[in-house]
N, C-alpha and C positions, 0 to 999 in steps of 0.2 A: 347587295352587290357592292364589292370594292372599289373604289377610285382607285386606277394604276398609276402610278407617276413616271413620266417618261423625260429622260435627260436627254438633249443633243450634248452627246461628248466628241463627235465631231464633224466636220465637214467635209467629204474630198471632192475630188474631178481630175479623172485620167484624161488629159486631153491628147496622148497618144490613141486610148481607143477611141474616143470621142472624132476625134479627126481621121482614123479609119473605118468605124462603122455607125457615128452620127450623122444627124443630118449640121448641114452646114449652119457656124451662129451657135451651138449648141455651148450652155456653160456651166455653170454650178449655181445650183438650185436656189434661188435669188431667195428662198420662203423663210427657210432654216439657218439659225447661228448656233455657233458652240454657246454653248450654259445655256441656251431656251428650255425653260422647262414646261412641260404639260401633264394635265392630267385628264383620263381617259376609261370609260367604261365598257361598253362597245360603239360607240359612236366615236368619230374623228371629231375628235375635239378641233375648235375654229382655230384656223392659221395654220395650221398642220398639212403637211405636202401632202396633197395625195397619191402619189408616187411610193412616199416612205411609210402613209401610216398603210396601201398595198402588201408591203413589204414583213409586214411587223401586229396589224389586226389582230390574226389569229390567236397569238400569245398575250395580247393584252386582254382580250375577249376572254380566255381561260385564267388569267391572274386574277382577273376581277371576278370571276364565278370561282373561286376557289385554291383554283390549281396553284401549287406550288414548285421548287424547280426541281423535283420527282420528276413532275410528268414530262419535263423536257430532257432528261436526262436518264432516257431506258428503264423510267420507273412504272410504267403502265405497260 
């Protein structure tokens, strides 16, 4: 199995939708900074939001067993 490397390139927060359909206090993800790098197999590697590694699992789970950017891009 492969170690995936994963870059934060970057960070946001809409705090227009945040302040109409957050809850209140709600801000940008205190975990993650731009250039953090990780590396991952199918476990969340430690310090990794778990909100974002939700978001993004499944394609690291498939890098690291093989897949390549075929299967992401209408090749299977």
């Amino acid at each position: 199995m492969r170690k995936v490397k994963i870059t934060v390139i970057r960070t946001m927060f809409n705090e227009d939708l945040a302040e109409e359909y957050g809850a209140e206090g709600l801000g940008k993800c205190p975990m993650l900074r731009e250039g953090d790098v990780f590396y991952a197999d199918y476990a969340k590697p430690e310090g990794f939001c778990d909100e974002a590694w939700k978001a993004i699992y499944q394609y690291v789970f498939a890098l690291a067993h093989g897949a390549g950017k075929e299967t992401f891009y209408f090749g299977d």
